[in-house]
C-alpha positions in Angstrom: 32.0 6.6 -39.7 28.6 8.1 -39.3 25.3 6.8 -41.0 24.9 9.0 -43.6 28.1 7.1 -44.6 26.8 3.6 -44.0 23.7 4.1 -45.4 22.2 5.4 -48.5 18.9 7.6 -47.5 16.6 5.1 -48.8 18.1 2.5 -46.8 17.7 4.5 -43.7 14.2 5.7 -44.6 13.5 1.9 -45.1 15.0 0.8 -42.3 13.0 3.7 -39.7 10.2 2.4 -41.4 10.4 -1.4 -40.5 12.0 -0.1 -36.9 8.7 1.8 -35.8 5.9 -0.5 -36.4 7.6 -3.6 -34.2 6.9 -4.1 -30.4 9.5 -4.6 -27.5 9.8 -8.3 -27.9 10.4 -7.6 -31.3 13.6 -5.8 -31.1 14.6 -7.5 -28.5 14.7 -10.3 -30.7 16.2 -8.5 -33.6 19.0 -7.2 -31.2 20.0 -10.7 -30.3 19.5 -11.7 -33.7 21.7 -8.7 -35.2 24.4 -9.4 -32.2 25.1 -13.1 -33.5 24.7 -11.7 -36.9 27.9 -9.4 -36.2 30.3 -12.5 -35.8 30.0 -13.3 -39.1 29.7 -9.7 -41.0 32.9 -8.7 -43.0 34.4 -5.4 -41.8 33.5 -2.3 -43.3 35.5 -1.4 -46.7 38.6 1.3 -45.7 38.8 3.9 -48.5 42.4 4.5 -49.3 43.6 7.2 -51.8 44.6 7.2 -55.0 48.3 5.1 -55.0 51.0 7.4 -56.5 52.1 7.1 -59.7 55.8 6.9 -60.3 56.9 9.1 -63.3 57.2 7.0 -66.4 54.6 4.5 -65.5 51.8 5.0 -68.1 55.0 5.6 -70.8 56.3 1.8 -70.7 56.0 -0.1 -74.2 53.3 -2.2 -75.3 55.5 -5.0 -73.9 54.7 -3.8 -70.5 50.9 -3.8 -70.8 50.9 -7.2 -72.4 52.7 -8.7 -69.5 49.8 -7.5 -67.3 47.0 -8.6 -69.0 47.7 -12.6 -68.1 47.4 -11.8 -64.2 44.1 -10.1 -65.1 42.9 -13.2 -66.7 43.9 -15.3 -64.3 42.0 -13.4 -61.6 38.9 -13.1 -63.2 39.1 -16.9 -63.5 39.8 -17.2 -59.5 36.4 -15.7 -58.7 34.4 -17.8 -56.4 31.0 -17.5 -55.4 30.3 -19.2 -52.1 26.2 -19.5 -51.8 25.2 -20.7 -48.6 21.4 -21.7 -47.2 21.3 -22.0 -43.6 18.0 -22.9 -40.7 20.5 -22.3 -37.7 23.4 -20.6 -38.9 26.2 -23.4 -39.2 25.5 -23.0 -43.1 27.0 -19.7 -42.3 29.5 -20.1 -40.2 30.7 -23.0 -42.9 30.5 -20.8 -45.3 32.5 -17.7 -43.9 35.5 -20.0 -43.1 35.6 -21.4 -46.5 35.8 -17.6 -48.0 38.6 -16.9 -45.5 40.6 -20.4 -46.5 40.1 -19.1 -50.2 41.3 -15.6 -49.9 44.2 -17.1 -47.5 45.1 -18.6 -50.8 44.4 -15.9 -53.3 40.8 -16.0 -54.9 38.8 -13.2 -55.2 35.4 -14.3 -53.0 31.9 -13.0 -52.4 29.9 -14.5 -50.1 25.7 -14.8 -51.0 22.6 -15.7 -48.3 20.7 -17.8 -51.2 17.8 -16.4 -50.0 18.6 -13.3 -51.6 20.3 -14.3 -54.3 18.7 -13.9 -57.8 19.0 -17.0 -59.9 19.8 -16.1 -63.1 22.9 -14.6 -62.1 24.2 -17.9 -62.0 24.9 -17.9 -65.7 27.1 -15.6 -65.3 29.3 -17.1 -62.1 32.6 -19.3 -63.2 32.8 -21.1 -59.5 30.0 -21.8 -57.0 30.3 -23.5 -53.8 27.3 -24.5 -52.1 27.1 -24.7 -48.3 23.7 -25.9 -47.5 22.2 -27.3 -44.2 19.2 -30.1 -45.0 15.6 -29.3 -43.1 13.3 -32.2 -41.6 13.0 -35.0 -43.4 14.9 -34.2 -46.3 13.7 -30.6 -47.3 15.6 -27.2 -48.2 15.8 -24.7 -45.5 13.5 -21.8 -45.9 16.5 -19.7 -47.1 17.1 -21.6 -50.4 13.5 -22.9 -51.1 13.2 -20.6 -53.8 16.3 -21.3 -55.3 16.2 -25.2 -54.9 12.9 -24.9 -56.7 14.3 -22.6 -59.8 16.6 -25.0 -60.3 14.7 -28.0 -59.7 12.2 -26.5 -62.7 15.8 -25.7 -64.5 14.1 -23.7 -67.2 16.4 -21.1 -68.8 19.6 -21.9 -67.0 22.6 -23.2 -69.1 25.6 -23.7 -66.4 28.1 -25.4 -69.1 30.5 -22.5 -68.2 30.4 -23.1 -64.3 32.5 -25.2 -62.0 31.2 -26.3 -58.6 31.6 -28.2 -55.4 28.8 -28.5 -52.6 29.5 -28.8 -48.6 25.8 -30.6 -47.5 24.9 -30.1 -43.4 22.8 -32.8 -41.9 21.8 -35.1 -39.4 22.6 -38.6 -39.8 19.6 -39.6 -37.7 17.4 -38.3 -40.4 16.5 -40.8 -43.2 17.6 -37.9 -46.0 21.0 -37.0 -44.7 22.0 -34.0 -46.5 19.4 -34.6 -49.1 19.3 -31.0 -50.1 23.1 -30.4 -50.8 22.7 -33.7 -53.4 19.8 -31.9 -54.8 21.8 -29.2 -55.8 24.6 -31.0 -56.8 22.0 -33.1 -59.3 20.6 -29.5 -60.7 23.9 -28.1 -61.2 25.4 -30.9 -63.3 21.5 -31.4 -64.8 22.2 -27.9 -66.3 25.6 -28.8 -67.8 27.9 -27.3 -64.8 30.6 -29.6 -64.0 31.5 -31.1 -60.6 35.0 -30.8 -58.7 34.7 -33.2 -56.5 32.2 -35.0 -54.2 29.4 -33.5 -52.1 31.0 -33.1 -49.0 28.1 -34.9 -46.5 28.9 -33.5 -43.1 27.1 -34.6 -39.8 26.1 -32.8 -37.1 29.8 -32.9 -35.4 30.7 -31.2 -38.8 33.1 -28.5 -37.2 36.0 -31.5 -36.8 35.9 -32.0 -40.1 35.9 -28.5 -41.6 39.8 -27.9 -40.9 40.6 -30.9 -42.9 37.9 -30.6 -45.4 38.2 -26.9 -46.3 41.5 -26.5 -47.4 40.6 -29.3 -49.9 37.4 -27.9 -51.0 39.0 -24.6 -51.9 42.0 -26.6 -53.6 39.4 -27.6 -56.3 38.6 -24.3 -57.5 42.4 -22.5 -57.2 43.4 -25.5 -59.4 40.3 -25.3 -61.9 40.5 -23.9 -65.6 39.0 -21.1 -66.3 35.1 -21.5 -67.4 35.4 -24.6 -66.0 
């Protein structure tokens, strides 16, 4: 695929832009930073053609289309948003194997860095899981400052219509532990979302637990109503 595929010309133009005025160490940097980055990518979109269309297929009866619109419904309602804030990446890495333990079982994911998510889209989001590491003693990392403080300030957010769960990184040695993944948890349901289960409080050794806790974590949500 060439560039002028992968990238719009802005993007490009952009991109040249930010490319030319940094030094050696610079890109070095970013090339190490851009490998690790790689692990965690998903894989470029394949463009498939249009599916054929068997004769007779857009003349069945109204009975038909009615029978089709329930599995719409139902997977609109099995959207989750998983919004992760990470200082070394394990937010990240947490994050990318919850989305593939929730498409393994079926619902539709997107995967958000919260620092460049826009808050007020959070309105409109059904299911949110938060995976979000805790920085010194006891504050955000720099990647969800801005939304930890929107929502701390809470001030035109109504979440009544959103379900949620929260996986919290920390340190145990730290007097907070996890501190920032309750904070979200207490803005959430402060703003009328409603809780599936427990902040998930994991330790620095977090990976054993993730094959265990995972699969639970996405349970909640593939069993949720819809709207929550």
């Amino acid at each position: 695929m060439s560039d002028n595929q992968l990238f719009k010309p802005e993007e490009r133009s952009e991109l040249q832009r930010v490319l030319s005025r940094m030094n050696r160490e610079q890109l070095l940097w970013l090339g190490g930073y851009i490998s690790a980055a790689i692990d965690f990518a998903p894989a470029v979109q394949e463009h498939y053609s249009d599916p054929i269309i068997e004769p007779g297929a857009l003349t069945q009866g109204s009975e038909h289309s009615e029978r089709q619109e329930a599995p719409a419904a139902e997977s609109k309602a099995r959207c989750l948003t998983i919004l992760f804030g990470s200082h070394s990446g394990n937010s990240e890495k947490t994050a990318r194997l919850a989305q593939k333990e929730a498409e393994r079982k079926g619902l539709s994911v997107k995967v958000k860095n919260m620092e460049e998510y826009n808050a007020r889209f959070l309105k409109e989001e059904e299911q949110v899981l938060v995976v979000v590491s805790t920085h010194g003693e006891g504050e955000p990392p720099l990647a969800a400052q801005e939304l930890h403080e929107k929502l701390a300030a809470g001030r035109g957010f109504d979440l009544s219509g959103l379900s949620f769960a929260v996986i919290a990184l920390g340190d145990s040695s730290y007097k907070h532990f996890c501190k920032t993944g309750h904070d979200f948890a207490d803005f959430f349901k402060r703003l009328g979302a409603k809780s599936l289960r427990e902040v998930a409080a994991l330790d620095t050794d977090f990976e054993n637990e993730l094959p265990d806790l995972l699969p639970a974590v996405i349970d909640s949500f593939a069993g949720a109503p819809a709207g929550g």
